[in-house]
TIGUMI-937903 format. One line per field, with one value per residue: residue number from 0; residue in three letters; x, y, z of N, C-alpha, C in turn. Coordinates in Angstrom, 3 decimals. Example, Ala and Ser with C-alpha at 12.3 -4.5 7.8 and 13.67 -1.06 7.14 Angstrom:
REM TIGUMI-937903
seq: [0_1]
type: [ALA_SER]
n_east: [13.190_12.850]
n_north: [-5.690_-2.250]
n_up: [7.800_7.080]
ca_east: [12.300_13.670]
ca_north: [-4.500_-1.060]
ca_up: [7.800_7.140]
c_east: [13.200_12.900]
c_north: [-3.300_0.030]
c_up: [7.800_7.870]
END
This chain:
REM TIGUMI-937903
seq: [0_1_2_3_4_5_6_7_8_9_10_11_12_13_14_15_16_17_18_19_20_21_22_23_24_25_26_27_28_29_30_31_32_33_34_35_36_37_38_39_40_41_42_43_44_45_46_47_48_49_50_51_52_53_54_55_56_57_58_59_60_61_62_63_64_65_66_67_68_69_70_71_72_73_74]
type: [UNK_UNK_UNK_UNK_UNK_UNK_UNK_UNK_UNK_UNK_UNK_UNK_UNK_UNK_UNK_UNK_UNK_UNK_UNK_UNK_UNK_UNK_UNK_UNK_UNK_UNK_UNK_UNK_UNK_UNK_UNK_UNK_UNK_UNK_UNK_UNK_UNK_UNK_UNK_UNK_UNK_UNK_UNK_UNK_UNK_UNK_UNK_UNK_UNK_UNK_UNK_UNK_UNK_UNK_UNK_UNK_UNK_UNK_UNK_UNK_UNK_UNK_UNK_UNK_UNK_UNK_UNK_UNK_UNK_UNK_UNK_UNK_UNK_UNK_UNK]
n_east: [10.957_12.907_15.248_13.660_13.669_16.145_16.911_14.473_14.019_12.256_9.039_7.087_7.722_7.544_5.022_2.852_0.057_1.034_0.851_-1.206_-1.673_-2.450_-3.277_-1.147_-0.365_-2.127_-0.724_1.524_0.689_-0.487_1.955_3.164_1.350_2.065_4.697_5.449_7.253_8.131_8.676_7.193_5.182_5.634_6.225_3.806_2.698_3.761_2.688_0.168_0.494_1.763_-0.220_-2.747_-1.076_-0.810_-3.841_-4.833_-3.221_-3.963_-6.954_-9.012_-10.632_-11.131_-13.599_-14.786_-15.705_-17.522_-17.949_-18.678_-16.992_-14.799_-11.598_-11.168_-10.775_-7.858_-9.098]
n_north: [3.126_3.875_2.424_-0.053_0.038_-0.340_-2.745_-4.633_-3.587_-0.917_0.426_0.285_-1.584_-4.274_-7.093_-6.888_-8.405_-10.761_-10.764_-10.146_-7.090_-5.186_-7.265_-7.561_-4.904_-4.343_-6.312_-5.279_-2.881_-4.292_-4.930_-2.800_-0.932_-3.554_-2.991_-0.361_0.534_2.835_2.136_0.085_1.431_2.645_1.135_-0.433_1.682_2.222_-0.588_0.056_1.860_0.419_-1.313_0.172_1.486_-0.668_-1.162_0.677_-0.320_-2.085_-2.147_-1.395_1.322_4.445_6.217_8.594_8.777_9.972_8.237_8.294_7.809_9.149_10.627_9.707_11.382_10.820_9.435]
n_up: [-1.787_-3.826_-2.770_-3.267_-6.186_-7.046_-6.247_-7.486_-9.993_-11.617_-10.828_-12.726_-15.096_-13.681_-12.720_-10.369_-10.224_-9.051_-6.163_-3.484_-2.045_-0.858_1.720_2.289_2.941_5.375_6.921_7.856_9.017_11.270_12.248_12.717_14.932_16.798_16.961_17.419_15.542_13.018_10.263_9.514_8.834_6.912_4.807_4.636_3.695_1.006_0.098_-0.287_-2.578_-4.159_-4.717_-6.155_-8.513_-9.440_-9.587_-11.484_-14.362_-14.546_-15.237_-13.331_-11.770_-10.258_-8.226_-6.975_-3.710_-1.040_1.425_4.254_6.700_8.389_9.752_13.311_16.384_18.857_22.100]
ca_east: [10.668_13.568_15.683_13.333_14.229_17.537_16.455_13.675_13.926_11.380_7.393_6.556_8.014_6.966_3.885_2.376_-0.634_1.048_0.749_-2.103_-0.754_-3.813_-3.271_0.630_-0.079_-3.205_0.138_2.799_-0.090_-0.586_3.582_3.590_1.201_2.558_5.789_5.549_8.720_7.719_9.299_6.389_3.444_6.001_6.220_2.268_2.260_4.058_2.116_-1.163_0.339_1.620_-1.939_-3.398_-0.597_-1.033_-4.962_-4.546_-3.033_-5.703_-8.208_-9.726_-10.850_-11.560_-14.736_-14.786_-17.197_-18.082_-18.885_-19.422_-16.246_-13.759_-10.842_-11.493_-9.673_-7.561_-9.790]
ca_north: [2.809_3.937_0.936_-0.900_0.409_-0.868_-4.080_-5.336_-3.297_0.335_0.023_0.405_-3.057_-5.076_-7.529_-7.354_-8.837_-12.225_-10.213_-9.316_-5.746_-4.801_-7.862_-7.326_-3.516_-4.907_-6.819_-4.411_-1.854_-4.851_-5.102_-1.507_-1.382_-4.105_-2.800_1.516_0.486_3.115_1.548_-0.750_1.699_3.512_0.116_-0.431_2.664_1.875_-1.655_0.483_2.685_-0.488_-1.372_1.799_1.235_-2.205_-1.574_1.382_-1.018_-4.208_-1.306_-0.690_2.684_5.090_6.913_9.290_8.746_10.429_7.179_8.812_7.475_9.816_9.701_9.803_12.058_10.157_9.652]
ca_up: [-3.160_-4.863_-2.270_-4.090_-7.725_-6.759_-5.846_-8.088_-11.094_-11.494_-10.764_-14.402_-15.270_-12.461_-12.426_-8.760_-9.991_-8.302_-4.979_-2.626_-1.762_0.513_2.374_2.599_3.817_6.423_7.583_7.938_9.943_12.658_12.675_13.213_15.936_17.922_17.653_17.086_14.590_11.559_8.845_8.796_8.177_5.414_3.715_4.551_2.617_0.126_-0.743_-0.632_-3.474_-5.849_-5.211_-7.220_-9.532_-10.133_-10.111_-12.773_-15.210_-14.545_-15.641_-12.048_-11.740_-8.488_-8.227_-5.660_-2.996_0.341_2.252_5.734_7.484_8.865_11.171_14.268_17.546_19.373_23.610]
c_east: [11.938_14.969_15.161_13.813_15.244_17.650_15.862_13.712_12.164_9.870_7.396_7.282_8.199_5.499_3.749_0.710_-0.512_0.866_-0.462_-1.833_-1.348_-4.088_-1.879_0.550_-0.938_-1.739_1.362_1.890_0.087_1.040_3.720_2.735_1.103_3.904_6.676_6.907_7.771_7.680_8.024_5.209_4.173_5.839_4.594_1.455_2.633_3.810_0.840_-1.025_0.713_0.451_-2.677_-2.429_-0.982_-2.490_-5.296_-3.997_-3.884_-6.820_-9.094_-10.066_-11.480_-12.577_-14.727_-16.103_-17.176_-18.617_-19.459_-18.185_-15.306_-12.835_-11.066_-10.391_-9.212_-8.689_-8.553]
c_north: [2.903_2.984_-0.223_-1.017_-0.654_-2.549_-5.255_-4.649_-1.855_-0.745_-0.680_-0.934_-4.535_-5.454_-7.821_-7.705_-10.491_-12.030_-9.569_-8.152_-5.527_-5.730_-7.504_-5.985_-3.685_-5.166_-6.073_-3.294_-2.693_-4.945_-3.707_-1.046_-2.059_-3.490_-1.067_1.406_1.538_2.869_0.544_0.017_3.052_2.170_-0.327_0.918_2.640_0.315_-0.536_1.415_1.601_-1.179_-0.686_1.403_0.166_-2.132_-0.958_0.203_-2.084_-2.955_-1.299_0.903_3.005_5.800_7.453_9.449_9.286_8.974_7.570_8.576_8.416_9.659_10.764_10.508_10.533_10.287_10.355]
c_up: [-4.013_-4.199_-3.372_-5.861_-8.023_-7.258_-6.512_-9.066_-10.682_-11.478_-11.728_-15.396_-14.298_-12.684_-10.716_-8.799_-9.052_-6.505_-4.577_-2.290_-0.572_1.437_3.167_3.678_4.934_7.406_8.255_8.819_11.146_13.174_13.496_14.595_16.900_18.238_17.383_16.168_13.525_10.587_8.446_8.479_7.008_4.493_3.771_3.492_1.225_-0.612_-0.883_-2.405_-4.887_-5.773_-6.161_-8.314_-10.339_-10.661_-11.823_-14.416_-15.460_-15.622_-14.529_-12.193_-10.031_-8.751_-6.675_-5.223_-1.814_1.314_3.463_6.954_7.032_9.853_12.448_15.618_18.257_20.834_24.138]
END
């Protein structure tokens, strides 16, 4: 993120409503398990969080829920 700072200018003046994020980080998880590289499920982590950012500003809100899904042991 703060590569990024560099790069594109801070969060907090950035529109990433022109960006899917949660598609982008979907993408960067299947990179990372085809190829155990890490860097792609830190940057999968880091679209999931200018997601929340980005939603925070739209006026999204989180409601904390219990759905029933947990993670699971590895076999």
């Amino acid at each position: 993120m703060v590569m990024g700072a560099f790069r594109y200018g801070c969060i907090d003046r950035q529109d990433f409503s022109k960006f899917d994020m949660s598609k982008e980080a979907l993408r960067r998880i299947n990179l990372y398990r085809k190829t155990k590289n890490l860097e792609y499920l830190v940057d999968a982590g880091n679209m999931v969080m200018l997601a929340y950012v980005n939603g925070r500003r739209n006026g999204e809100s989180m409601i904390s829920i219990d759905d029933g899904i947990h993670s699971q042991k590895k076999n």
